[in-house]
N, C-alpha and C positions, 0 to 999 in steps of 0.2 A: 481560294482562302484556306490557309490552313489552319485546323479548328483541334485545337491540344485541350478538351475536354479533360484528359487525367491530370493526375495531377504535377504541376511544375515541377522541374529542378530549379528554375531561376524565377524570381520573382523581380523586376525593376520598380521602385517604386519612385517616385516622381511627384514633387511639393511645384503646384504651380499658382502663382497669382496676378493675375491681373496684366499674364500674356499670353490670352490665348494665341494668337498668329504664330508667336514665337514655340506656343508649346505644340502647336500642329506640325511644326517643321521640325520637331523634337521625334515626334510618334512616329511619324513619316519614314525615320532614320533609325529607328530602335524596330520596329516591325520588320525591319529589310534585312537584322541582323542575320547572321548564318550562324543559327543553334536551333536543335532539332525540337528543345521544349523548356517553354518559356509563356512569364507572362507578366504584361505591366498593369502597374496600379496606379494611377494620377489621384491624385490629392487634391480638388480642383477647387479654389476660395476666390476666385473673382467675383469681386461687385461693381465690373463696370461692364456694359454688355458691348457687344462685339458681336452682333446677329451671322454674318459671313464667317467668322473663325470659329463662333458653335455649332453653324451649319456641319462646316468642317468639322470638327468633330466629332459632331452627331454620325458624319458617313465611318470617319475611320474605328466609333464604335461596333462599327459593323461585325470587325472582326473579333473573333472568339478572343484574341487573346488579351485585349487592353478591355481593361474596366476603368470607369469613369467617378471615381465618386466625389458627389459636390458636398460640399461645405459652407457655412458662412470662414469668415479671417479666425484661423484657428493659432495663429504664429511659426515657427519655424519649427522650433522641437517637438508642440505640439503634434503636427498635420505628419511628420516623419513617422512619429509613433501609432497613428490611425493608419497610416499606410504599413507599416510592417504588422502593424496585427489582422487589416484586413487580407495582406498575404499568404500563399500557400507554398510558395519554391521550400525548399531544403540552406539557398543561398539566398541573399536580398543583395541587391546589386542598387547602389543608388545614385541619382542624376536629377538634377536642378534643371527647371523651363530655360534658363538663359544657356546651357552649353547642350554639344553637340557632340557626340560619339565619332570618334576620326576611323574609318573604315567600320564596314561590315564585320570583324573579329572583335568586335569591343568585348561584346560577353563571352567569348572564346577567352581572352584574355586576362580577364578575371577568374573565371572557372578554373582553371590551369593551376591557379595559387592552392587550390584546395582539394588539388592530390596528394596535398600531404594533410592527414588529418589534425596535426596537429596546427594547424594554422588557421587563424579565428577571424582575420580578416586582412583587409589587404588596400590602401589608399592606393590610386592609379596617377598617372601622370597629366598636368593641366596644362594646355598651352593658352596665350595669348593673340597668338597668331597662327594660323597652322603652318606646321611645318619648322616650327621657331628651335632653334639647337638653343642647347643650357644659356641660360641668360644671367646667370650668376657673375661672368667672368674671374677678375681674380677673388670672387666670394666664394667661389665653387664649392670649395672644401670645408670652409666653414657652412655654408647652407647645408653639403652631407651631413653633417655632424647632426645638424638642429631638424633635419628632417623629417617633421613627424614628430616630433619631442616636446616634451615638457619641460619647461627650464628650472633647472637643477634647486634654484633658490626660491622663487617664486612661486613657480609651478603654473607658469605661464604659457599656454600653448603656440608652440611655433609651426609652420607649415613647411615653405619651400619646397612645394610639391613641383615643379617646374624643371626638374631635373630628371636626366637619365641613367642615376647609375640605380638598381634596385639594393636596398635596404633591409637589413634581417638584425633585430627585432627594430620595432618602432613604440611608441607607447599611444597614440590613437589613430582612429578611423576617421578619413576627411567627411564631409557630408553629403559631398559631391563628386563623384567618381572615386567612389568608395563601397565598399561588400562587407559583408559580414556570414556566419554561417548563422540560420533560424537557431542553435543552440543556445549560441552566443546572447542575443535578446533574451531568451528565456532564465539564463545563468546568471547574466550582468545586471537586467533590466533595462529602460527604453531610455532616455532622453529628458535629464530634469528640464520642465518649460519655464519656469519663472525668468530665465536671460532672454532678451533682445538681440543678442551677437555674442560668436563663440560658443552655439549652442551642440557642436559636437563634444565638448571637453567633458562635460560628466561621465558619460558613458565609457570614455577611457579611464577617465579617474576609477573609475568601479573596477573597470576589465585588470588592471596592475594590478589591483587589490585579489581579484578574484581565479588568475589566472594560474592556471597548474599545471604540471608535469610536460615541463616545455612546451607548453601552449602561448602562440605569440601572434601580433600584430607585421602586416609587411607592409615597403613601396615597392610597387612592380611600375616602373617605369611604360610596361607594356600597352598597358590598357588608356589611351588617352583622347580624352577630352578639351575640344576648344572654346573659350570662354567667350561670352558675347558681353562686352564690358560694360556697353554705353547705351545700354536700354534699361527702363524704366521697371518698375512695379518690383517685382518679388520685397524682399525686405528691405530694396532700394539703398543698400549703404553704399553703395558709391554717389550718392546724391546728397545725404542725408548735410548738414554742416558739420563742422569741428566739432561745435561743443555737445552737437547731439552725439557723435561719435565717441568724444572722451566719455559722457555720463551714460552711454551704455557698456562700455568697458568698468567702468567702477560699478554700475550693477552688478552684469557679470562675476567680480572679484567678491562683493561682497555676499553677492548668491550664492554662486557656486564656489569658488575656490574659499569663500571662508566658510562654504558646509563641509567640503571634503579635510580642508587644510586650515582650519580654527584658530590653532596657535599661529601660525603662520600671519594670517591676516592682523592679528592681535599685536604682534610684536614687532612687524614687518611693514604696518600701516605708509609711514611716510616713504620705503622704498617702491612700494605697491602705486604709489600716486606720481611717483617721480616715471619710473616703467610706463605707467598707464599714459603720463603724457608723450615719453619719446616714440610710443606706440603712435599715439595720436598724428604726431606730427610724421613718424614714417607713412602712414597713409595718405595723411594729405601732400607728401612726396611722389608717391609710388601711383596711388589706387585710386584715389578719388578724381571723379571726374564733377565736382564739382570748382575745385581750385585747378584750373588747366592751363593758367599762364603765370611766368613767373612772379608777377607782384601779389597776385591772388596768392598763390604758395605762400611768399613769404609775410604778407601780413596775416594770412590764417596762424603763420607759426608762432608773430611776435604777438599776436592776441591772444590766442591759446595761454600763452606764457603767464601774462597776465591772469587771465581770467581762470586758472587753476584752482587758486583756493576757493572760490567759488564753486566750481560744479564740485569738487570733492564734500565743502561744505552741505551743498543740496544732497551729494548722492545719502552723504554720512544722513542728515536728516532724515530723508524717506526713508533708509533703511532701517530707519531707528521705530519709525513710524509705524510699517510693516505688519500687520498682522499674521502668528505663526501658522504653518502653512502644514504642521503638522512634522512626523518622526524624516528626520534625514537619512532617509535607507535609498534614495535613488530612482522615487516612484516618478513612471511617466507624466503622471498627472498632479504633479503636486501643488500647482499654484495656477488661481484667476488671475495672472497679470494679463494687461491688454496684447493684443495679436500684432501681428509686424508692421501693419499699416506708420506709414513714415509723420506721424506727429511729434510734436514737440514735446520733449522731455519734460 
């Protein structure tokens, strides 16, 4: 056992719920890495037991360098921000229960971005399959563009992390095979929790604002993770329905992008709803593993259609409804919304 007492260079920290099996095979694979000092933090919010997979992890707490700390369902942004403050590294390195580090250099691979000091963090590369080349096709170029970005008008965040070419600058950090430097947290602040999904975007919205003297975000295509798509528990959105999916996107918008971008939301309302659905419906194309045959597809999309001014209607209500949650400065803790658990909106 090797026992890294001082203190870390790297911290992992790791949001898991409601798979242990899945996060054992996780720890199993992050402890084998080859870096001399390190150490993981698990986030751990399961309420459903799983006696054999605590067991197991009761033994891999063995080793000095994973801490376990449980929680009740704290939500996504929430449990990310107990984890980077109960951390010690200099870097935080982070990874989701459902994917898997492709070779033993994963944290090699990230570390490497932050020989340059000026560089504040770094989203890594996702595959779907290991081993999968750019899956883009003739999208390729346009996905470079959007990589990692905020869209120009909206201020809607795009990913297409799925690609190989690396990226200088980007405007956020993914949530999932994604680093940061401890400064960075301290400078920007952690992760607004009031959103359901999309709960990386605050923290970039800050970091643009806050980011100086050629200090920037990157994609290193290097560092890459493969995703485990068709299992259960964490925030569950690939299960979730349509409409639950549209009216946590209008959350979202009205949470977060109309705290950072006000006017925006104010004037921009009905292109914000239009957006939020072809969002919708690229999901339920692409992601969702609940529509997995083509007539499910297409009547999710011809209902969706319909049912539009409805969830918009609801989201605009609750939002209206809302109790203030206090000064929009970017505090980790700023709202009692409920945790990730997959209930109905």
């Amino acid at each position: 056992m090797i026992n890294n007492a001082a203190m870390p260079e790297v911290s992992i920290v790791v949001r898991s719920y409601n798979r242990l099996p899945l996060l054992c095979e996780l720890l199993e694979l992050l402890l084998a890495q080859d870096h001399q000092s390190f150490e993981i933090v698990v986030v751990e919010q399961s309420n459903r037991p799983d006696p054999d997979a605590e067991a197991r992890l009761r033994q891999l707490e063995e080793d000095a360098r994973l801490r376990v700390l449980r929680h009740p369902p704290l939500g996504g942004a929430r449990a990310r921000n107990v984890g980077v403050e109960a951390s010690r590294g200099d870097l935080i390195l982070f990874i989701d229960d459902d994917d898997l580090p492709a070779g033993n250099q994963w944290i090699a691979a990230h570390v490497a971005n932050f020989r340059d000091p000026k560089c504040m963090g770094v989203s890594g590369r996702q595959e779907n399959t290991a081993g999968e080349t750019n899956p883009y096709g003739r999208r390729a170029d346009l996905a470079y563009r959007r990589c990692q970005m905020f869209s120009p008008l909206l201020k809607l965040p795009w990913a297409y992390v799925r690609q190989t070419r690396r990226k200088v600058p980007v405007d956020g950090v993914h949530g999932t095979n994604g680093a940061i430097r401890r400064e960075a947290f301290e400078r920007f602040g952690g992760w607004d929790v009031d959103t359901r999904i999309e709960d990386e975007a605050s923290f970039g919205y800050r970091a643009q604002r806050a980011m100086t003297d050629g200090e920037y975000f990157c994609f290193d295509p290097r560092p890459v993770v493969v995703r485990r798509l068709d299992v259960r528990g964490g925030l569950d959105k690939r299960f979730m329905t349509a409409g639950q999916y549209c009216e946590r996107l209008l959350d979202f918008a009205h949470h977060i992008i109309g705290r950072y971008f006000p006017g925006r939301i104010k004037w921009l309302y009905p292109l914000y709803a239009l957006a939020l659905y072809g969002w919708t419906v690229d999901w339920i194309w692409t992601d969702s593993q609940r529509y997995a045959t083509l007539p499910a597809r297409v009547g999710a999309t011809v209902w969706m259609l319909g049912a539009l001014p409805f969830h918009v209607t609801r989201s605009l209500v609750r939002f209206s409804r809302r109790a203030p949650t206090g000064s929009d400065t970017g505090s980790p803790s700023r709202s009692s919304d409920p945790p990730h658990q997959n209930t109905s909106p």
